[in-house]
C-alpha positions in Angstrom: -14.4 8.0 2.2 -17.6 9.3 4.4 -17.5 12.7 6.3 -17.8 10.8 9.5 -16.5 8.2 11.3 -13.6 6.3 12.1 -12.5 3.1 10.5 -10.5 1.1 8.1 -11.0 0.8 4.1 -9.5 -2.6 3.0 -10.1 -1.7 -0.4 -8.6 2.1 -0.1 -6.3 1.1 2.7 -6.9 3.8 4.4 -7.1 4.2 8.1 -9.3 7.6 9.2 -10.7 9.2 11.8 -13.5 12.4 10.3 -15.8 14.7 11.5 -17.7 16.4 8.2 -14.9 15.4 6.0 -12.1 16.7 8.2 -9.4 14.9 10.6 -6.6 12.7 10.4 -6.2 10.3 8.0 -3.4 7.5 7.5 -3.1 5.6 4.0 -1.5 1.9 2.8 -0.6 0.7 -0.1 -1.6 -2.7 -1.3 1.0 -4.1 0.8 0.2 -2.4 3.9 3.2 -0.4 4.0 2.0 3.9 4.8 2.6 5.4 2.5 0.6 9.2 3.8 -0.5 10.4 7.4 -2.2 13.3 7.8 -4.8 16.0 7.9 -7.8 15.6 5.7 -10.0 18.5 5.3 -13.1 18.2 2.7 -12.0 14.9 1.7 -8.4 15.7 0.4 -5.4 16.4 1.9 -5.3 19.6 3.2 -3.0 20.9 5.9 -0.1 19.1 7.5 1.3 15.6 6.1 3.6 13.0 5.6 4.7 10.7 2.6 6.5 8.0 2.8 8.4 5.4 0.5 8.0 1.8 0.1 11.2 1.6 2.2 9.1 3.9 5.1 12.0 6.4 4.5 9.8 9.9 5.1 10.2 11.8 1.2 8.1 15.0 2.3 6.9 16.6 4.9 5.2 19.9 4.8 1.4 21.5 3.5 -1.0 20.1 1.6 -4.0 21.8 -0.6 -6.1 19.8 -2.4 -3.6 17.0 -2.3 -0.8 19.0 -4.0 2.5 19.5 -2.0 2.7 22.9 -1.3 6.2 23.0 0.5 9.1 20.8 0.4 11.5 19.8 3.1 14.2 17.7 1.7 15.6 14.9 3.7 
């Protein structure tokens, strides 16, 4: 993923909208179900996020740093 722009990755499925590396960031899986929406800051997620199931049920919610979960909220 580029540090700026928005767009759409078929190949990452990824959905993103950056300024230097940073912004909000929505991502597929191969069937186009989301599966992650959130902030991206230097290219990973960082901050506040979403992950979903293959079922779109919401499985965490909370921090992120350096894509590891950092807080849990159980649903």
């Amino acid at each position: 993923m580029g540090k700026n722009g928005k767009g759409y990755f078929k190949n990452d499925n990824v959905i993103y909208e950056l300024k230097e590396g940073n912004g909000y960031v929505k991502e597929y899986n191969d069937d186009f179900i989301l599966i992650f929406e959130g902030e991206n800051k230097n290219g990973e997620r960082n901050g506040r996020g979403k992950e979903y199931n293959r079922n779109n049920e919401l499985i965490f919610e909370g921090e992120y740093f350096n894509r590891k979960k950092m807080e849990w909220k159980r649903i």
